[in-house]
C-alpha positions as CSV (number, residue, x, y, z in Angstrom):
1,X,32.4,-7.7,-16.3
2,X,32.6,-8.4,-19.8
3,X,30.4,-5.6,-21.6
4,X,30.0,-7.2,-25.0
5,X,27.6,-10.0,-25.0
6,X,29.2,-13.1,-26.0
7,X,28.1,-16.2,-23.9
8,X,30.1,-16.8,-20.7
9,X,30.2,-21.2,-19.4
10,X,27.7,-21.4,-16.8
11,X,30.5,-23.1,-14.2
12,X,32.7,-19.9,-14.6
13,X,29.5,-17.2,-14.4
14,X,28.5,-18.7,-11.2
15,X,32.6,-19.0,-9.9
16,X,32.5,-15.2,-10.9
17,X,29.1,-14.8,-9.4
18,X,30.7,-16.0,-5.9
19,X,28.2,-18.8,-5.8
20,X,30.4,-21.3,-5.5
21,X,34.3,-20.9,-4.0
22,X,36.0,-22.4,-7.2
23,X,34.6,-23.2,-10.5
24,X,35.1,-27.6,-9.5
25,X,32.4,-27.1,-6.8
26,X,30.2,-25.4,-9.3
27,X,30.5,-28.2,-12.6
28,X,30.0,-31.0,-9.6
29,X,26.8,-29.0,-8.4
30,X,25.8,-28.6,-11.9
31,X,26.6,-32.0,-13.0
32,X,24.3,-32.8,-9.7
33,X,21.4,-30.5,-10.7
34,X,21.6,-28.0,-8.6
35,X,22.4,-25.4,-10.6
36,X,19.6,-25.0,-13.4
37,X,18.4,-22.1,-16.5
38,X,14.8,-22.0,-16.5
39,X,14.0,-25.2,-14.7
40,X,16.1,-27.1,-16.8
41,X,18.8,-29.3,-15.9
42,X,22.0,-28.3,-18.3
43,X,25.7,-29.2,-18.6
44,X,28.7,-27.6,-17.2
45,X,29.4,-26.0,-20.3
46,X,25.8,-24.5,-21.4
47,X,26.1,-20.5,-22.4
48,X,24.6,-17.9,-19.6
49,X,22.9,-15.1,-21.3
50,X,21.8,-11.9,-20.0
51,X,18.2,-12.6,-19.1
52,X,18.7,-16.0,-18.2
53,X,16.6,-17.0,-14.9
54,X,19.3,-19.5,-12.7
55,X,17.8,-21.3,-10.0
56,X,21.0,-22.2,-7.8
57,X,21.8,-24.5,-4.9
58,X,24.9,-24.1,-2.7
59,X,24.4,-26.7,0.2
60,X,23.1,-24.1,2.6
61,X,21.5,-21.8,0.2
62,X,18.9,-21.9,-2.8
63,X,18.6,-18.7,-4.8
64,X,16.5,-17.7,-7.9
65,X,18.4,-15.3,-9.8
66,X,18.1,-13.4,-13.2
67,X,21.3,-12.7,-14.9
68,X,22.0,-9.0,-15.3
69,X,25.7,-8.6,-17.2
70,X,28.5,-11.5,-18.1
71,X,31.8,-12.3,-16.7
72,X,34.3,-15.1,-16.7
73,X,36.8,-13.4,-14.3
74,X,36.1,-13.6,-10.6
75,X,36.3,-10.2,-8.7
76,X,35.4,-8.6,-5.9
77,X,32.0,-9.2,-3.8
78,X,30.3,-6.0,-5.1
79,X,30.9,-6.5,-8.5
80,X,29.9,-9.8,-8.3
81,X,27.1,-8.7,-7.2
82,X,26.0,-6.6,-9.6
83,X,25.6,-10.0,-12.3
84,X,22.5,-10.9,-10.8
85,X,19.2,-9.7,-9.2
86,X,17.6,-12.2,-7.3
87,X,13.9,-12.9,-8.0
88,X,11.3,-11.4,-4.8
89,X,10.1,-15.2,-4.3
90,X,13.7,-16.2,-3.3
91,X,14.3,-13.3,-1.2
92,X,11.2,-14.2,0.9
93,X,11.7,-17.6,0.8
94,X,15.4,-17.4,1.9
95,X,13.9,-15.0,4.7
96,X,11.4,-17.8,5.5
97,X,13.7,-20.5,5.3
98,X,16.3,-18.0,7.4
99,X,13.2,-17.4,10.2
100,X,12.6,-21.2,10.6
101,X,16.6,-22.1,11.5
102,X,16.4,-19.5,14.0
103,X,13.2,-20.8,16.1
104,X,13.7,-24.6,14.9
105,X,18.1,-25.2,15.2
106,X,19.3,-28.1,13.4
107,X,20.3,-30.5,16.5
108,X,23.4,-31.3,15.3
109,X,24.5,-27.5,14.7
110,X,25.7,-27.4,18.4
111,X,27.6,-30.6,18.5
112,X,31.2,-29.9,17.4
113,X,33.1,-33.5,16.5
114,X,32.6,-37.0,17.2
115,X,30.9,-37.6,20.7
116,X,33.2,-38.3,23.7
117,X,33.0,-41.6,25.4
118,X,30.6,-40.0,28.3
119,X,28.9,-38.7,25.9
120,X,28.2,-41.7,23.8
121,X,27.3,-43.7,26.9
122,X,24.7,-41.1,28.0
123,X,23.4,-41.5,24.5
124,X,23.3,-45.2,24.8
125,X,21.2,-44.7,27.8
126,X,18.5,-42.2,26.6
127,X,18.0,-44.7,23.6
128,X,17.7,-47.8,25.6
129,X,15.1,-45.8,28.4
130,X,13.1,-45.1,25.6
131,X,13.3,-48.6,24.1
132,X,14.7,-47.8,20.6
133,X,17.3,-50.7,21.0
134,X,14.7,-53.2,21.4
């Protein structure tokens, strides 16, 4: 953690911040808008300062986070996490979020690959008895 304040890249605080596994995913999510200061869509290359309120979105994840010290260097997980405190609104909403996957799977969470030929036939069949293919 760098102690003096000078600005750190936003793609390389979140890369430190173990947000994202390597500092391409996090410009393409940036770039994307999933990575925003303050509500605001920004570039890859916009300056994180401490104080800064990031609202973030990994794929799997959304977090709202406020930035508590600076780094450019990733390091280990517990000193990553000590660059950010996340808001109480994204806690309970990631607990929300968290309860509904459990008592509502995504379907396609238990398939694993492309569908066997049985399996695409029995597929075929369920579709036509219902008359989606008509």
């Amino acid at each position: 953690m760098s102690q003096d304040s000078s600005p750190v890249r936003l793609d390389k605080w979140l890369w430190a911040a173990r947000f994202f596994k390597t500092r391409s995913l996090a410009a393409t999510a940036i770039e994307n808008g999933r990575a925003r200061i303050g509500g605001e869509r920004v570039k890859v290359a916009r300056a994180v300062h401490v104080g800064d309120v990031l609202q973030i979105d990994n794929g799997a994840t959304c977090w709202e986070v406020k930035v508590l010290a600076l780094s450019d260097v990733r390091g280990p997980a517990p000193v990553a996490r000590l660059l950010y405190e996340e808001t109480s609104d994204s806690i309970q909403q990631r607990a929300h979020v968290a309860e509904q996957k459990k008592f509502a799977p995504e379907p396609a969470a238990q398939r694993k690959g492309r569908p066997t030929k049985q399996d695409r036939r029995d597929l075929s069949r369920a579709f036509y008895q219902k008359g989606m293919f008509e």
